[in-house]
N, C-alpha and C positions, 0 to 999 in steps of 0.2 A: 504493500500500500504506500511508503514511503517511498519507493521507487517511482511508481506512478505521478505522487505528488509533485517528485523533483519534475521529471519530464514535463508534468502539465505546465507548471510554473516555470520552465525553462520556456519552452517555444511560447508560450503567452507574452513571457517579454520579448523573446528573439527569435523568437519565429516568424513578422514583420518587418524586422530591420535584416533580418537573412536574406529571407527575399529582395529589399528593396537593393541590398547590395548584390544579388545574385542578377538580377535583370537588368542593374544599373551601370556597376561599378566591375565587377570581378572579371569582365573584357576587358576591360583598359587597364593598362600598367601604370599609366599616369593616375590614372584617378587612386590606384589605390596606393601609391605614395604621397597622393595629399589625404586620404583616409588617414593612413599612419600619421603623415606629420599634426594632423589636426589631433588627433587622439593623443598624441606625444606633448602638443600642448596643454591640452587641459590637465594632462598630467604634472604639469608642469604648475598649473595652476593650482593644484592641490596640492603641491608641494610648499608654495609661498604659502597657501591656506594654514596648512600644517604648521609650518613654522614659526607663524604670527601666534594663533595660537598655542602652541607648546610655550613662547619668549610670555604674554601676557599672562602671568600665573595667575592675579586675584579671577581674572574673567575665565579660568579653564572651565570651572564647573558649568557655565552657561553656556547653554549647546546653541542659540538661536547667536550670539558672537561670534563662533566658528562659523556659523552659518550665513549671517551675513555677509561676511568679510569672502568668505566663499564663490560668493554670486560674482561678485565687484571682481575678485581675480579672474576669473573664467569669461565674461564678457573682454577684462582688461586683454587677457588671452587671444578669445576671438577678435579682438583689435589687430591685434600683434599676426595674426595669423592671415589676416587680411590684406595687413601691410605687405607681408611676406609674399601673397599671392601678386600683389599687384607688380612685385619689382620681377617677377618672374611670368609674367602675364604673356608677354610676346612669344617666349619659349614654350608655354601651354595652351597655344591654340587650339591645336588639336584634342584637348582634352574633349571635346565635342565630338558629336555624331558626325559623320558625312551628311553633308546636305545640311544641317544648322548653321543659323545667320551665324556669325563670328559674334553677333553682340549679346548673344545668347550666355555665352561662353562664362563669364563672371556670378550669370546666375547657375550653371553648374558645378561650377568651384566653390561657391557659395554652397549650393547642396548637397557637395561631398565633404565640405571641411565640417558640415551642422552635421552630419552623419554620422563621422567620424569622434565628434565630440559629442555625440549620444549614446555612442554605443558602449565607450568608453566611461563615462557616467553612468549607465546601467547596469556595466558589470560592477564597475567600484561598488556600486549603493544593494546590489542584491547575490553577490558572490558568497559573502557568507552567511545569507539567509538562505542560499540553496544549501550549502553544506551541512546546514543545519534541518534542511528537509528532506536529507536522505536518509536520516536517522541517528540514533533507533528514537524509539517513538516518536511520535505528534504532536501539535498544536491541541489545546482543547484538553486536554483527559483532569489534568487538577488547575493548570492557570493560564492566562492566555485564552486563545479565540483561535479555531479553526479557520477564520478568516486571514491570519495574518501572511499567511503564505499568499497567497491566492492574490492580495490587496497588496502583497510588496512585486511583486509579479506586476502586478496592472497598472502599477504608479511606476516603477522603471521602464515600462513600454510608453509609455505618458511622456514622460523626461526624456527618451531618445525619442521620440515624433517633435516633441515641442523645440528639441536641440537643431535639428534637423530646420525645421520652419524658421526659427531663430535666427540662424546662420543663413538662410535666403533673405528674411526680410534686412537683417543687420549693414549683409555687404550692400545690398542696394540701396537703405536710409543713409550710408555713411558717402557711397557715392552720389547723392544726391542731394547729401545735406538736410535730411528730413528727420528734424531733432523727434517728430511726434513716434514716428516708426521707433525710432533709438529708447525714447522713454517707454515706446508698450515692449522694448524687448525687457530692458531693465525691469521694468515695472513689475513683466508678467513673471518674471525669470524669480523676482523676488516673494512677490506672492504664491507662488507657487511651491516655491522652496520652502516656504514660512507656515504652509499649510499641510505641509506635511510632520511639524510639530503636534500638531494633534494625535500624529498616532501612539505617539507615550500614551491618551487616553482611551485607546482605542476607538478615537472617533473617526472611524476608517471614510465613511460617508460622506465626513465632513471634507474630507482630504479630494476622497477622487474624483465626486459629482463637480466643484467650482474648477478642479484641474483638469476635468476632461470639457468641460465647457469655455476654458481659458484655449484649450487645444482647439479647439473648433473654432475659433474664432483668429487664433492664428494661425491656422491653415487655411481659411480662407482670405485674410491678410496678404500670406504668402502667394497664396495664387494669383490675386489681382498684380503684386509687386512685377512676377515674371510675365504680365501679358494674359491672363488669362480672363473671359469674360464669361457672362452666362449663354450666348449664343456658343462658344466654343466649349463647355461643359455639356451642353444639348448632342453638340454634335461628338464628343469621346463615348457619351452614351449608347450611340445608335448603333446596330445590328448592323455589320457589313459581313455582305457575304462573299466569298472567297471562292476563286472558280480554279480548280488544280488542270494545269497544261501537262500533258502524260505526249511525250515523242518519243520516236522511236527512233 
């Protein structure tokens, strides 16, 4: 049964971002050295994280100070990651499909380096909540909540979607100078993180319902950012049918 549990809770968080990097990213060489480098950052960003907090002794006990300061490095990061992309921009043109405008191009850097910095944030935050759900026993039998797995599982799928979104809207408000885009990344980035303090009370509801509704909202954020309108969502919708040429 605990074997079960892992699995479910594995592909619940990553079994989304597997795919979106299976069909996306895992052809290109390029794309997935900026995966890596963007994940190496954030890593990076949890290291100054760490730091700060380990030097500030009286604040060690208050986890929403780590938390904080957390958000602030990791956007500082996606700064940095940004910058890094852009001095390197000529040389990754190709990072695109065939037949994509070239000016395309920034918003797919953008949505490999958000990727990259979700995925990596979702292992950090539920690695050792899986090891902890292999066993032996469960959640539930004298303390805790059968739900915690299940709820740490669907809020590190949350965090890598919203990272991902993040990092499109982010590169595009920063080249465009659109402080308002910059504050909903900040904003939501904070909020969201800060909502996840509640599950010390196990107000798990409280957590996921306002974070997956923050997600939805910057995912369509994000879609407008790259060009996308409601006539051309109409049209990814539609039935096209496919006719197979057999020669001999």
């Amino acid at each position: 049964m605990t074997l079960m549990e892992f699995f479910g809770c594995t592909f619940i968080a990553f079994g989304p971002p597997l795919a979106m990097f299976t069909f996306t990213i895992a052809k290109d060489p390029i794309r997935i050295i900026i995966l890596i480098a963007s994940a190496f950052f954030w890593l990076l960003s949890l290291l100054l994280s760490s730091i700060l907090w380990f030097m500030v002794i009286p604040l060690k006990s208050y986890l929403a100070f780590g938390l904080v300061f957390s958000v602030l490095f990791q956007e500082l990061f996606r700064f940095l990651i940004y910058k890094l992309l852009c001095k390197a921009e000529m040389g990754l043109r190709r990072v695109t499909d065939a037949g994509t405008h070239a000016s395309n191009s920034k918003h797919v850097l953008a949505y490999v380096s958000g990727l990259g910095f979700g995925v990596m944030s979702g292992a950090f935050s539920l690695v050792n909540v899986l090891a902890d759900a292999i066993g032996p026993g469960t959640m539930g039998l004298r303390d805790g909540t059968d739900m915690f797995f299940i709820t740490s599982a669907a809020t590190a799928l949350c965090i890598i979607l919203l990272h991902t979104f993040w990092g499109v809207i982010f590169f595009s408000a920063v080249d465009k100078n659109n402080y308002f885009q910059l504050l909903w990344v900040l904003g939501s980035h904070m909020l969201v993180s800060c909502l996840t303090l509640l599950n010390r009370r196990e107000l798990y509801f409280a957590t996921l319902i306002p974070a997956y509704i923050v997600m939805v909202i910057t995912a369509l954020i994000a879609y407008v950012v790259v060009g996308g309108t409601l006539s051309s969502f109409k049209e990814a919708l539609k039935f096209r049918r496919t006719t197979l040429v057999v020669t001999e």
